[in-house]
Backbone of each chain as ProteinMPNN parsed JSONL, in Angstrom:
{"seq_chain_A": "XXXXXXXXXXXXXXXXXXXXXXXXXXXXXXXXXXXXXXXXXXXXXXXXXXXXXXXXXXXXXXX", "coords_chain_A": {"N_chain_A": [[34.541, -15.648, -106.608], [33.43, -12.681, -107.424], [36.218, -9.92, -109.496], [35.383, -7.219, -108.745], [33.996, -7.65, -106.486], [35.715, -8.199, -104.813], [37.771, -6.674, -105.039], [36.108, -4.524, -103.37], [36.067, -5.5, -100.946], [39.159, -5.586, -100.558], [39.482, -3.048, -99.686], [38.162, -2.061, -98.044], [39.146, -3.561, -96.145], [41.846, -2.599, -96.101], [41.56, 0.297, -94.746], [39.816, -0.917, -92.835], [42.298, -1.998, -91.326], [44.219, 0.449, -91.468], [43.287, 2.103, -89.566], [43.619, 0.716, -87.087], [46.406, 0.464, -87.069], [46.357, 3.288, -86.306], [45.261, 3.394, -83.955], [47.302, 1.739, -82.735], [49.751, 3.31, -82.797], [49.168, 5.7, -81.305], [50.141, 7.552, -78.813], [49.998, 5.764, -75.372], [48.493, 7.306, -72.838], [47.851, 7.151, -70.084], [48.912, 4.35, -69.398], [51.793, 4.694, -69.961], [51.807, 6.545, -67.477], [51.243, 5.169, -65.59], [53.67, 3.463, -65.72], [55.192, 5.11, -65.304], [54.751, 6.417, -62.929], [55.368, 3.776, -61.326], [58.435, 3.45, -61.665], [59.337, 6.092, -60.364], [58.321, 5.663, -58.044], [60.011, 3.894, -57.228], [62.731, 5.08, -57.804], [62.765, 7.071, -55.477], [62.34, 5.675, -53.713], [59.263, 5.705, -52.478], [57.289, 3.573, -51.97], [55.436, 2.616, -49.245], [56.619, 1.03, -46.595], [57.746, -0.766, -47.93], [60.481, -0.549, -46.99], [60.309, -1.317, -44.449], [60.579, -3.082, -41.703], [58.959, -6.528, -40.909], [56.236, -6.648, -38.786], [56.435, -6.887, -35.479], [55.053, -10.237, -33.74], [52.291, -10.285, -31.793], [52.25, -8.848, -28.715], [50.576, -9.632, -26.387], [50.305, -11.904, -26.976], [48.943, -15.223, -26.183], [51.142, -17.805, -24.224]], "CA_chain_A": [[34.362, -14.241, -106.183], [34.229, -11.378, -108.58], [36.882, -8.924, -109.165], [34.99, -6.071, -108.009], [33.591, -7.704, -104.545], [36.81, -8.61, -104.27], [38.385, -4.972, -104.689], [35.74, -3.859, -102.319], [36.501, -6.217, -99.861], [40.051, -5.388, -100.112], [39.693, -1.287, -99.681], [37.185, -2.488, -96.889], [40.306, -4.34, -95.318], [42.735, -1.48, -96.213], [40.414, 0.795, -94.263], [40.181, -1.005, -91.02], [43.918, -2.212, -91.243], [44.981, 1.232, -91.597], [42.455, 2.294, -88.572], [44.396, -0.175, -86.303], [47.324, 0.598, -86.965], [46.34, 4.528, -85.867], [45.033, 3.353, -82.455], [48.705, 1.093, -81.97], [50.703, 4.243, -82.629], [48.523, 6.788, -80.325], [50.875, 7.248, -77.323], [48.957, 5.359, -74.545], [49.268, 8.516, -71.693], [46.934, 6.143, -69.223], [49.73, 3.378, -69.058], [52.724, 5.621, -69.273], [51.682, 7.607, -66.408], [51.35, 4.051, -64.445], [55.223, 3.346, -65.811], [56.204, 6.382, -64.535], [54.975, 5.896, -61.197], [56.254, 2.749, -60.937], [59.926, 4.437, -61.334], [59.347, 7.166, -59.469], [58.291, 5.17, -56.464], [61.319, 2.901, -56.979], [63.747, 5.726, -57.752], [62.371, 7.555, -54.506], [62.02, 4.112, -52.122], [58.28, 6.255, -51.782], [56.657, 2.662, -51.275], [54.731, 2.595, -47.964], [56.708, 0.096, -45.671], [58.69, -1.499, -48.733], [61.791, -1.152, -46.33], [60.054, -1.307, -42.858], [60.49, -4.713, -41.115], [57.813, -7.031, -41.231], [55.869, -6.642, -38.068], [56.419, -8.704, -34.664], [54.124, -10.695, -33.052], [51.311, -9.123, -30.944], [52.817, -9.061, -27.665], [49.727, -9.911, -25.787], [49.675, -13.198, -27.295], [48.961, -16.141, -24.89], [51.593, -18.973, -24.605]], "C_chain_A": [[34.645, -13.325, -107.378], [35.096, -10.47, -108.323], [36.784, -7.84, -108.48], [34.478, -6.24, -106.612], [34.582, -7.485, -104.336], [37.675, -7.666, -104.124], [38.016, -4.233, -103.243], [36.033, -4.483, -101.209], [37.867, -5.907, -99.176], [40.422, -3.815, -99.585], [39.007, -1.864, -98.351], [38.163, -2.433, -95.283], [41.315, -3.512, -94.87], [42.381, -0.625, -94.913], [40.511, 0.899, -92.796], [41.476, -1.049, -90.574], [44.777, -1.032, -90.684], [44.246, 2.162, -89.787], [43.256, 1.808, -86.992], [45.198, 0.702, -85.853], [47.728, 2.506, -86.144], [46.499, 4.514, -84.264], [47.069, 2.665, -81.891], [49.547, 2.323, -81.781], [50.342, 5.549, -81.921], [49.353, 6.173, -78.875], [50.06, 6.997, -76.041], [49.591, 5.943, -73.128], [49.088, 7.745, -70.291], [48.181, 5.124, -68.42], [50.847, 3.72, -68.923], [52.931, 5.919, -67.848], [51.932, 6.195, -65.321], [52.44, 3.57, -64.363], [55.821, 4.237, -64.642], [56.055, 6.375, -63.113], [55.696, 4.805, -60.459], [57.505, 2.852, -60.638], [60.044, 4.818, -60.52], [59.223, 6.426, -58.516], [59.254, 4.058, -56.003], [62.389, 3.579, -56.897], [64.112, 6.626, -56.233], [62.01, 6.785, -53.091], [60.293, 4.998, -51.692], [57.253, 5.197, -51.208], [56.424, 2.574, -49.605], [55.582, 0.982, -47.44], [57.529, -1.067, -46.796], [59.929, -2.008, -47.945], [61.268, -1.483, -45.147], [60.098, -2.837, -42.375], [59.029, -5.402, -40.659], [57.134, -7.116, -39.003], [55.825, -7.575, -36.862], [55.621, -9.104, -34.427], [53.249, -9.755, -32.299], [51.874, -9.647, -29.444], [51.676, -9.493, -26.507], [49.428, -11.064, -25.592], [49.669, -14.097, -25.918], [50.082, -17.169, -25.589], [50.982, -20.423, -25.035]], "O_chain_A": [[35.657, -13.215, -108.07], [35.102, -9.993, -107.188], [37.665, -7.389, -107.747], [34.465, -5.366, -105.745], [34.768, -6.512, -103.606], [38.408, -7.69, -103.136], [38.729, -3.693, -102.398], [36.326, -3.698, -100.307], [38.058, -5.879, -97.96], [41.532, -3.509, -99.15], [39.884, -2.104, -97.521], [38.111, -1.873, -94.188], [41.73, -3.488, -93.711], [43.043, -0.949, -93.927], [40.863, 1.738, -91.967], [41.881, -0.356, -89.641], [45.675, -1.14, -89.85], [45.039, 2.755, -89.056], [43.373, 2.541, -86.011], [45.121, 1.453, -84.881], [48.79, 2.896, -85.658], [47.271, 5.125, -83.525], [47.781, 3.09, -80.98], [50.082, 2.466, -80.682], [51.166, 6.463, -81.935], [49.317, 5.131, -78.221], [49.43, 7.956, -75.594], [50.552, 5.531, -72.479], [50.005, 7.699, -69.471], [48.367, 5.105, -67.203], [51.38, 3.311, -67.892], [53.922, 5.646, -67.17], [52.727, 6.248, -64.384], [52.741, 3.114, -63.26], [56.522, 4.121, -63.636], [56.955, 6.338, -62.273], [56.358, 4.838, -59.421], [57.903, 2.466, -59.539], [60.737, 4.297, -59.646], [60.256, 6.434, -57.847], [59.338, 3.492, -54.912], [63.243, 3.147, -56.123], [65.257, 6.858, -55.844], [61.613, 7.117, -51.974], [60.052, 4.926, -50.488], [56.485, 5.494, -50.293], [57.394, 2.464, -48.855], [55.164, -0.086, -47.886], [57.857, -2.171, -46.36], [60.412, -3.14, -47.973], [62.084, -2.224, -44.599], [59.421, -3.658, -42.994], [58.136, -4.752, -40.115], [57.818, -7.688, -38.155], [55.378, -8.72, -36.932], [54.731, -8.384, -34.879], [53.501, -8.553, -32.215], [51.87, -10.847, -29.167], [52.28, -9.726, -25.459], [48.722, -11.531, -24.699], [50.221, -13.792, -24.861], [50.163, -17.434, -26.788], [51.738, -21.343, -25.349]]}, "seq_chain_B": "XXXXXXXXXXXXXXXXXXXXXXXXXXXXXXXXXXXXXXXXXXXXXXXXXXXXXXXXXXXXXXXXXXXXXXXXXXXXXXXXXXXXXXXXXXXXXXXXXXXXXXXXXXXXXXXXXXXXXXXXXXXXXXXXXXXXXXXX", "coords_chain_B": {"N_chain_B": [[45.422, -15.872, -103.156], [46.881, -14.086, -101.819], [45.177, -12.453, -101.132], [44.059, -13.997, -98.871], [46.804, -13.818, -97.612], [46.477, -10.862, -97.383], [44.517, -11.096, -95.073], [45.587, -12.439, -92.768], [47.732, -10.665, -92.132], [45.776, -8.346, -91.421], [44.622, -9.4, -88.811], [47.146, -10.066, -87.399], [47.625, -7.23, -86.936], [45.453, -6.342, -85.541], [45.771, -7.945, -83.295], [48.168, -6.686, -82.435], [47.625, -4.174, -81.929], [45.612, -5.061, -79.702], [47.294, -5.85, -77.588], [48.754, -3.786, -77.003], [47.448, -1.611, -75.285], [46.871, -2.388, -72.444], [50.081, -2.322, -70.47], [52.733, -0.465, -70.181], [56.063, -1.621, -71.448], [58.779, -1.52, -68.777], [60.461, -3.238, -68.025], [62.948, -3.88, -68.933], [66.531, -5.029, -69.23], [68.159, -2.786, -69.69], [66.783, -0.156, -68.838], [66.26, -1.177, -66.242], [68.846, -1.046, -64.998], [69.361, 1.803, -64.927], [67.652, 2.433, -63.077], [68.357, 1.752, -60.778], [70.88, 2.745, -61.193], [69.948, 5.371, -60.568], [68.112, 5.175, -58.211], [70.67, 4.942, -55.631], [71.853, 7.29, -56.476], [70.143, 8.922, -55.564], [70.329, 9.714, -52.971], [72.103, 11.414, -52.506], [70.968, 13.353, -53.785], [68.568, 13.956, -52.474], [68.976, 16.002, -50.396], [69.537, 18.12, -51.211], [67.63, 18.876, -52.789], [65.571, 19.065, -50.645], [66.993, 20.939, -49.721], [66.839, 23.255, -51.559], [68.557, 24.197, -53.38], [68.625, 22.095, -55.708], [66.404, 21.657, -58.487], [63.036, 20.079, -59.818], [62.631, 20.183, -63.062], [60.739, 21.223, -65.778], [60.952, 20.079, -67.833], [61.38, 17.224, -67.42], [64.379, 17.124, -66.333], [66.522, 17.234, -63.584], [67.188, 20.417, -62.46], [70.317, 22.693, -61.414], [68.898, 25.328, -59.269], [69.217, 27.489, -57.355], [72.159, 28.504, -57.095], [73.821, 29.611, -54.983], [72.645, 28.235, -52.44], [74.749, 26.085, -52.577], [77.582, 25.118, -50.827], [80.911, 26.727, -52.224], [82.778, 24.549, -52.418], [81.486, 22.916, -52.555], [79.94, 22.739, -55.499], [81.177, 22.202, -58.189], [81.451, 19.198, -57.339], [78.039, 19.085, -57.329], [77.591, 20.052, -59.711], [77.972, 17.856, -61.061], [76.523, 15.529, -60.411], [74.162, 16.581, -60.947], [74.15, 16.438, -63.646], [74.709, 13.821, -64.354], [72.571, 12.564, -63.292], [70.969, 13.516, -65.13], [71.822, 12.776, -67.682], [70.927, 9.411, -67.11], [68.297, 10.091, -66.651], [67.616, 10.794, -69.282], [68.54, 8.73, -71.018], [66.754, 6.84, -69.9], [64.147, 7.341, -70.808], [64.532, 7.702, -73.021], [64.973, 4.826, -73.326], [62.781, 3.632, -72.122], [60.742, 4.237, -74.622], [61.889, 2.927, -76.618], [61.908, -0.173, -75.506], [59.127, -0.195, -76.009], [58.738, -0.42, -78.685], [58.346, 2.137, -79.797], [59.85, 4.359, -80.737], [59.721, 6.873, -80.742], [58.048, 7.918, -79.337], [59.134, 8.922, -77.052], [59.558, 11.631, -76.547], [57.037, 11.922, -75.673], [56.769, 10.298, -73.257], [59.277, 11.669, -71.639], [57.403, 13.845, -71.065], [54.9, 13.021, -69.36], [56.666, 12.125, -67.767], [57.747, 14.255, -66.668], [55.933, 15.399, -65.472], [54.659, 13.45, -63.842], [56.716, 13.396, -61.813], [56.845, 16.2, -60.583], [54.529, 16.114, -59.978], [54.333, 14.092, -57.707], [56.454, 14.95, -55.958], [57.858, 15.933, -52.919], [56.96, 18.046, -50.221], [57.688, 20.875, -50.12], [60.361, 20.563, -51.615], [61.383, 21.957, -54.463], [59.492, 22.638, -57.6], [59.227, 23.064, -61.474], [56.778, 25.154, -62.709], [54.815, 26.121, -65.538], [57.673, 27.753, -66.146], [58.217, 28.84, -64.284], [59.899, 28.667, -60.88], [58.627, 27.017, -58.592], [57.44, 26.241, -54.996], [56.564, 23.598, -53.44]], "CA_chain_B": [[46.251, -16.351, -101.916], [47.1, -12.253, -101.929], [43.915, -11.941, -100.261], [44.416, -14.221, -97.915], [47.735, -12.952, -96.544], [46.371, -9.854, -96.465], [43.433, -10.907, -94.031], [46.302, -12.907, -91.612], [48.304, -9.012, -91.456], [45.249, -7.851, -90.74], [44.519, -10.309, -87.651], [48.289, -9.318, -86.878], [47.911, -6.08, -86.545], [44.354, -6.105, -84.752], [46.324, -8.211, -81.772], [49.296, -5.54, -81.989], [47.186, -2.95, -81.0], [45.262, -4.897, -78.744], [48.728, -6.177, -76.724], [49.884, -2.265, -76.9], [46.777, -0.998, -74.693], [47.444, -2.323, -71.164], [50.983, -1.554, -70.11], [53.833, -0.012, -70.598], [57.208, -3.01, -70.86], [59.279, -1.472, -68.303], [61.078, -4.192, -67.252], [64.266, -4.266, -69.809], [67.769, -4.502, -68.32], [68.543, -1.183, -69.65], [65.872, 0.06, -67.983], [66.312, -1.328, -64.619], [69.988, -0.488, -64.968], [69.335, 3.187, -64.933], [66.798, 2.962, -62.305], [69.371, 1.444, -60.083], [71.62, 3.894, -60.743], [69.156, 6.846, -59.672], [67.798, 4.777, -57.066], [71.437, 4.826, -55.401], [72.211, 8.938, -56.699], [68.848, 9.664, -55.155], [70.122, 9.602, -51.585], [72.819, 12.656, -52.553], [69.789, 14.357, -54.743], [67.504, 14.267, -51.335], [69.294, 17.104, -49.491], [69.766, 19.421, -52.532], [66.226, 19.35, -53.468], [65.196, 19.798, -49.552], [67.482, 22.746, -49.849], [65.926, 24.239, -52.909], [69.784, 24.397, -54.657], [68.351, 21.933, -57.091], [64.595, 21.728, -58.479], [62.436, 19.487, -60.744], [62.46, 21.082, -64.123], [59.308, 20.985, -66.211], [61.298, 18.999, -69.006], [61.939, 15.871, -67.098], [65.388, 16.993, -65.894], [66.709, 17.94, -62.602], [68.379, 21.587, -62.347], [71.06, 23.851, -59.972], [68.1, 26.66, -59.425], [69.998, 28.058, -56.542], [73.943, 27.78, -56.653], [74.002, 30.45, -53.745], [72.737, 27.15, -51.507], [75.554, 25.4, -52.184], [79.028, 25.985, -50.719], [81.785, 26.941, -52.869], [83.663, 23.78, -52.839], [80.541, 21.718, -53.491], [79.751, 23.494, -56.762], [81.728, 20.831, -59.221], [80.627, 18.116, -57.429], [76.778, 18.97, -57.174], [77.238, 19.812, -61.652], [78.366, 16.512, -62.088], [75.661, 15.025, -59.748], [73.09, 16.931, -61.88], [74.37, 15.821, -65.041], [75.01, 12.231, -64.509], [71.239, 12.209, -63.182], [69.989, 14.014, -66.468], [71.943, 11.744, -68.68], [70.564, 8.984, -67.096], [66.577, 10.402, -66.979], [67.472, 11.092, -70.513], [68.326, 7.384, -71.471], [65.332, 6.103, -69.235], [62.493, 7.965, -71.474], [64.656, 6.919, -74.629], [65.188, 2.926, -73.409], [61.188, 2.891, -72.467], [60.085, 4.372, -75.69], [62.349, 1.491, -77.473], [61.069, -1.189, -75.483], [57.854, -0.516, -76.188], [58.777, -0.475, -80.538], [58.296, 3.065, -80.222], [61.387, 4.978, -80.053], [58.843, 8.512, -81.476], [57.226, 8.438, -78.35], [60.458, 9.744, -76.885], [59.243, 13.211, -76.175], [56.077, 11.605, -74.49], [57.739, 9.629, -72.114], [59.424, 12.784, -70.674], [56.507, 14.841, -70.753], [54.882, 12.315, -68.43], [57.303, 11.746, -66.134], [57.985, 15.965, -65.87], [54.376, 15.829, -64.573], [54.783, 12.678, -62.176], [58.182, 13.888, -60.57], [56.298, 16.441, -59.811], [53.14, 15.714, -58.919], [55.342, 13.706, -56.165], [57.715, 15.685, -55.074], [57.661, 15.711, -51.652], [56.377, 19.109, -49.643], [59.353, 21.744, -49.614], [61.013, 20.816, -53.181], [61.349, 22.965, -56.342], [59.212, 22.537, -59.332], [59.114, 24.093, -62.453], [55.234, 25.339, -63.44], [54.992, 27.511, -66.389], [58.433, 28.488, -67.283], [59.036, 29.2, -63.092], [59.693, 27.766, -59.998], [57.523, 26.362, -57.26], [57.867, 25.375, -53.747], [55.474, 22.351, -53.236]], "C_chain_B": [[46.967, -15.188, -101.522], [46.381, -11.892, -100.718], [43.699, -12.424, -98.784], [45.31, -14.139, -96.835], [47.133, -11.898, -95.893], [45.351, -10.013, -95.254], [44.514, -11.546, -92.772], [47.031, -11.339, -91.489], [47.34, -8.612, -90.625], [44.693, -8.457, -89.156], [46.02, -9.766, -86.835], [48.005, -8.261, -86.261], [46.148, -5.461, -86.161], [45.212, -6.699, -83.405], [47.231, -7.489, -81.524], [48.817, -5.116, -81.086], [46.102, -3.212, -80.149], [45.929, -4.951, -77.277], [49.276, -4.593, -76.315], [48.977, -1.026, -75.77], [47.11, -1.226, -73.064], [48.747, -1.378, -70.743], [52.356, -1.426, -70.846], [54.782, -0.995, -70.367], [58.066, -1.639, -70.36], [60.35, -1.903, -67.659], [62.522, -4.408, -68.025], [65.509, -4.056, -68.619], [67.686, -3.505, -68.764], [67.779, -0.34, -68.401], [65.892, 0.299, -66.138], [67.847, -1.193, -64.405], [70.025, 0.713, -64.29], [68.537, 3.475, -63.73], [67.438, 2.508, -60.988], [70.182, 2.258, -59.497], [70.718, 5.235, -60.26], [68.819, 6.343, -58.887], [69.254, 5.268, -55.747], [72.015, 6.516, -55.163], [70.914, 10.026, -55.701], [68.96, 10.305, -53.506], [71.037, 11.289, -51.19], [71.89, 13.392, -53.043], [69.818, 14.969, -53.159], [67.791, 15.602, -50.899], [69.531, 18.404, -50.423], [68.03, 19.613, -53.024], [65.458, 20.002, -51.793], [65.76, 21.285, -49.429], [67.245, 23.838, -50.35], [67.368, 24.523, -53.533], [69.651, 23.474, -55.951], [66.268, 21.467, -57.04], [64.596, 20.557, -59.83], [62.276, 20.546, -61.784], [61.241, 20.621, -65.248], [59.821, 20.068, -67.74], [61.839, 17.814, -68.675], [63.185, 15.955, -66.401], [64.972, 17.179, -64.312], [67.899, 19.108, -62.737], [68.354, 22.359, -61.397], [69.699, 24.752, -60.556], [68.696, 27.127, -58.405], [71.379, 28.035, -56.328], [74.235, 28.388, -55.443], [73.795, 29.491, -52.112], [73.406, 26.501, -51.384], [76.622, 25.5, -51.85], [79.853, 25.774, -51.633], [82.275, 25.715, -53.433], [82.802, 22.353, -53.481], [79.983, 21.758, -54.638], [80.112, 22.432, -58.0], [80.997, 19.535, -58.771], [78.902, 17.631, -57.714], [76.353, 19.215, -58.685], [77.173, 18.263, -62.056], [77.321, 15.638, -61.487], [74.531, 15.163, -60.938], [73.728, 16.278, -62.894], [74.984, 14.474, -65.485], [73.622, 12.075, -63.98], [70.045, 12.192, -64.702], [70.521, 13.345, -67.71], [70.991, 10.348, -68.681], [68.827, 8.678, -67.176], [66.416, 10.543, -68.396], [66.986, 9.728, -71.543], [67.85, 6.548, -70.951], [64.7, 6.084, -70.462], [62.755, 7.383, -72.499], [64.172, 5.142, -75.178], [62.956, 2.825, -73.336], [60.48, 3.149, -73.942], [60.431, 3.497, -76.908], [62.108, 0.261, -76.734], [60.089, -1.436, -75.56], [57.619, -0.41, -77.745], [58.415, 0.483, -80.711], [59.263, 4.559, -79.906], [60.806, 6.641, -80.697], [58.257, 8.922, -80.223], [58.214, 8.885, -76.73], [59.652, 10.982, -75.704], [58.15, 13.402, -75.037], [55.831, 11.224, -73.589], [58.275, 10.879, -71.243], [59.054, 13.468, -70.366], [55.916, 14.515, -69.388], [55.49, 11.898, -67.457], [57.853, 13.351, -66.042], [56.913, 15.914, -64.872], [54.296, 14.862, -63.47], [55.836, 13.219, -61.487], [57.342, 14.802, -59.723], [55.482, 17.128, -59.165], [53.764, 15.196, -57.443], [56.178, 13.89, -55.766], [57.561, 16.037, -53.691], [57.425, 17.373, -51.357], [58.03, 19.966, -49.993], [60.314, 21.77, -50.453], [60.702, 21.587, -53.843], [60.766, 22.654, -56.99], [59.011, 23.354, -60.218], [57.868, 24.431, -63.09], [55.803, 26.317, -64.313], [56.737, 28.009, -66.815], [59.335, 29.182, -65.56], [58.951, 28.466, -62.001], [58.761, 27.797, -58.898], [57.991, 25.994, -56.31], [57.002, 24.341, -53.507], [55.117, 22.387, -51.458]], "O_chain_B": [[47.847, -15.444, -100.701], [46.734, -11.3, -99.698], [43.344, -11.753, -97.815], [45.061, -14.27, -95.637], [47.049, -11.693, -94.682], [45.326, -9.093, -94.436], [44.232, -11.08, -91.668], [46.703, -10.818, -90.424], [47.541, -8.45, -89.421], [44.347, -7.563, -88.385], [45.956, -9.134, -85.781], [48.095, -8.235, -85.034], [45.748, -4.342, -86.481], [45.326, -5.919, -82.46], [47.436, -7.383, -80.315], [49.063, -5.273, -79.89], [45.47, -2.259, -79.693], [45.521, -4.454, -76.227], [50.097, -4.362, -75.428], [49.457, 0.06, -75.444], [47.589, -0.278, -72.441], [48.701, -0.151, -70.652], [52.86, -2.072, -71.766], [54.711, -1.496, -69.245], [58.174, -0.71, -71.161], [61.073, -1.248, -66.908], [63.224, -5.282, -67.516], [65.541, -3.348, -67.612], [66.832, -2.895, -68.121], [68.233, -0.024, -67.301], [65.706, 1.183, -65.302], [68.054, -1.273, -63.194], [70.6, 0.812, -63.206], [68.609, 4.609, -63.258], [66.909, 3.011, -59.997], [70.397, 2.572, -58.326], [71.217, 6.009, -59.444], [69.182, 7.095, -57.982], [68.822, 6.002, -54.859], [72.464, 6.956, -54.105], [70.85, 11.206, -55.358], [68.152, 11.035, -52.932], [70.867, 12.044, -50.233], [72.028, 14.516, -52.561], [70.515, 15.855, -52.665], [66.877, 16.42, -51.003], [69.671, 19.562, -50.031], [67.539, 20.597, -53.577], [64.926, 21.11, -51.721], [65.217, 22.356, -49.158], [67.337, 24.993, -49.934], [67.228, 25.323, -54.458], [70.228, 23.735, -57.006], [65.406, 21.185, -56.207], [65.53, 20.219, -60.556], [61.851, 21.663, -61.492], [61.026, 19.414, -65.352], [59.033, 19.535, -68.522], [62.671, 17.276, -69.406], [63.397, 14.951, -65.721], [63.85, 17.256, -63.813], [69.086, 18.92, -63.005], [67.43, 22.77, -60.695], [69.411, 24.911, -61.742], [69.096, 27.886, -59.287], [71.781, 27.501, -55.294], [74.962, 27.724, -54.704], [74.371, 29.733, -51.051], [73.359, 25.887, -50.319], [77.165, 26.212, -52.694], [79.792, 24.641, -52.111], [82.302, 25.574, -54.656], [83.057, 21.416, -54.237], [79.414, 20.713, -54.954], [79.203, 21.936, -58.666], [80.196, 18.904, -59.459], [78.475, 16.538, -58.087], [75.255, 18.853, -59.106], [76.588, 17.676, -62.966], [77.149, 14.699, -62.264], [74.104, 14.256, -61.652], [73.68, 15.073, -62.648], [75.535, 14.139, -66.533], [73.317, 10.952, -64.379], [69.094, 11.533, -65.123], [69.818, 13.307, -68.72], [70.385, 10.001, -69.694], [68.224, 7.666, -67.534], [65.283, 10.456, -68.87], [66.028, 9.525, -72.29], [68.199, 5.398, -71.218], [64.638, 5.072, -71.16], [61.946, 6.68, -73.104], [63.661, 4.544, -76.125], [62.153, 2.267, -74.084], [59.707, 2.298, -74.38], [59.715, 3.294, -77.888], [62.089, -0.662, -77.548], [59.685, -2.576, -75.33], [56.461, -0.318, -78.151], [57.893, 0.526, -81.825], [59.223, 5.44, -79.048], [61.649, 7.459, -81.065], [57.977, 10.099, -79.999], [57.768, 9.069, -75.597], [59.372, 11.009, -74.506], [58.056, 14.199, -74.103], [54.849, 11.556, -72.925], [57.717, 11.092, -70.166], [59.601, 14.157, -69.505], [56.127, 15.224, -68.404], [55.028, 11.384, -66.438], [58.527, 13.52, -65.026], [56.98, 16.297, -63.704], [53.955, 15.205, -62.338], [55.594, 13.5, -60.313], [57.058, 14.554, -58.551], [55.445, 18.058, -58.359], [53.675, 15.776, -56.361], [56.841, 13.067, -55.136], [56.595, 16.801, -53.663], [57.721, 18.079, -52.321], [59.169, 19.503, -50.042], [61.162, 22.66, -50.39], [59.538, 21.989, -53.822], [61.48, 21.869, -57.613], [58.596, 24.467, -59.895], [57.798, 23.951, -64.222], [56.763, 27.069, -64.144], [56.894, 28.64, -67.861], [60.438, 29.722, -65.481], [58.067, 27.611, -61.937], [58.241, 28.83, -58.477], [59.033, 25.347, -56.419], [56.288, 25.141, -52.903], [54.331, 21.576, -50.97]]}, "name": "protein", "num_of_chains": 2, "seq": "XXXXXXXXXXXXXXXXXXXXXXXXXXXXXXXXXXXXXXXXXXXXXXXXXXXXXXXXXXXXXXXXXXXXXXXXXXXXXXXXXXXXXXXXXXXXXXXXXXXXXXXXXXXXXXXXXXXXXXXXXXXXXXXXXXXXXXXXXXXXXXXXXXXXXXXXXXXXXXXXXXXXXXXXXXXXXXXXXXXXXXXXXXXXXXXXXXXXXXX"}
């Protein structure tokens, strides 16, 4: 390989590398926001039927 | 053999930031420590926020916006309520923004959860829009 592909190759590399590394450190608001609910609906018991007792039988049933 | 490290970093740090797109790690003890303890504080909150003597504040906390709702002698206890809640909402936002290797995103963490609290604040609570309060 010559020196100079081989420069360009590495600025190339630099380039995307550094590209990356932009998207990893962009605060991801999307997945947060789904944290935060998660909390919130644990800090708040707001889960639908989380505590409610699990339903009896259907009283109709046949023996 | 320069060149070749650098192409394994770069493989590195293409799976970083594809591992860093789903979700948020939530799950640390710290974490679920704290959410314990507000789970538990939440049951004394309830009746102070139905009351409107304390409100959701647009910076993640919870604050007295009415002391006139609370009686006299409950005054100390309902500060220290608030401010053992807002320590702990404090070192939530901090612990998730360090289990996720980004202890900068701090600020963004509590922005986001000002706006979920409340978004879900139940009918008849306080929130803080703009700079004033709200009844929901």
């Amino acid at each position: 390989m010559s020196p100079s592909l081989r420069n360009v190759l590495l600025a190339g590399l630099v380039l995307a590398a550094s590209a990356c590394v932009t998207i990893n450190i962009y605060f991801p608001a999307a997945a947060a926001e789904k944290a935060a609910d998660r909390i919130i609906e644990e800090v708040w018991q707001l889960r639908e039927g989380a505590n409610a007792p699990a339903q009896p039988a259907a009283e109709g049933s046949k023996p | 053999m320069k060149f070749i490290s650098f192409i394994g970093a770069f493989l590195l740090a293409l799976s970083l930031s594809a591992s860093a797109q789903g979700n948020l790690e939530i799950d640390s003890p710290a974490i679920g420590a704290l959410q314990r303890s507000m789970q538990q504080r939440h049951t004394q909150l309830a009746p102070l926020y139905t009351s409107g003597a304390v409100g959701l504040a647009a910076d993640g906390t919870v604050a007295l916006r009415d002391a006139s709702l609370v009686p006299l002698p409950q005054r100390g206890p309902v500060a220290a309520l608030i401010a053992a809640e807002n320590a702990d909402r404090g070192a939530l936002y901090r612990e998730i923004a360090r289990a996720n290797g980004h202890p900068e995103w701090e600020a963004d963490v509590r922005k986001t959860f000002a706006q979920r609290w409340a978004d879900r604040a139940q009918a008849g609570w306080w929130v803080q829009k703009d700079g004033s309060w709200v009844k929901k």
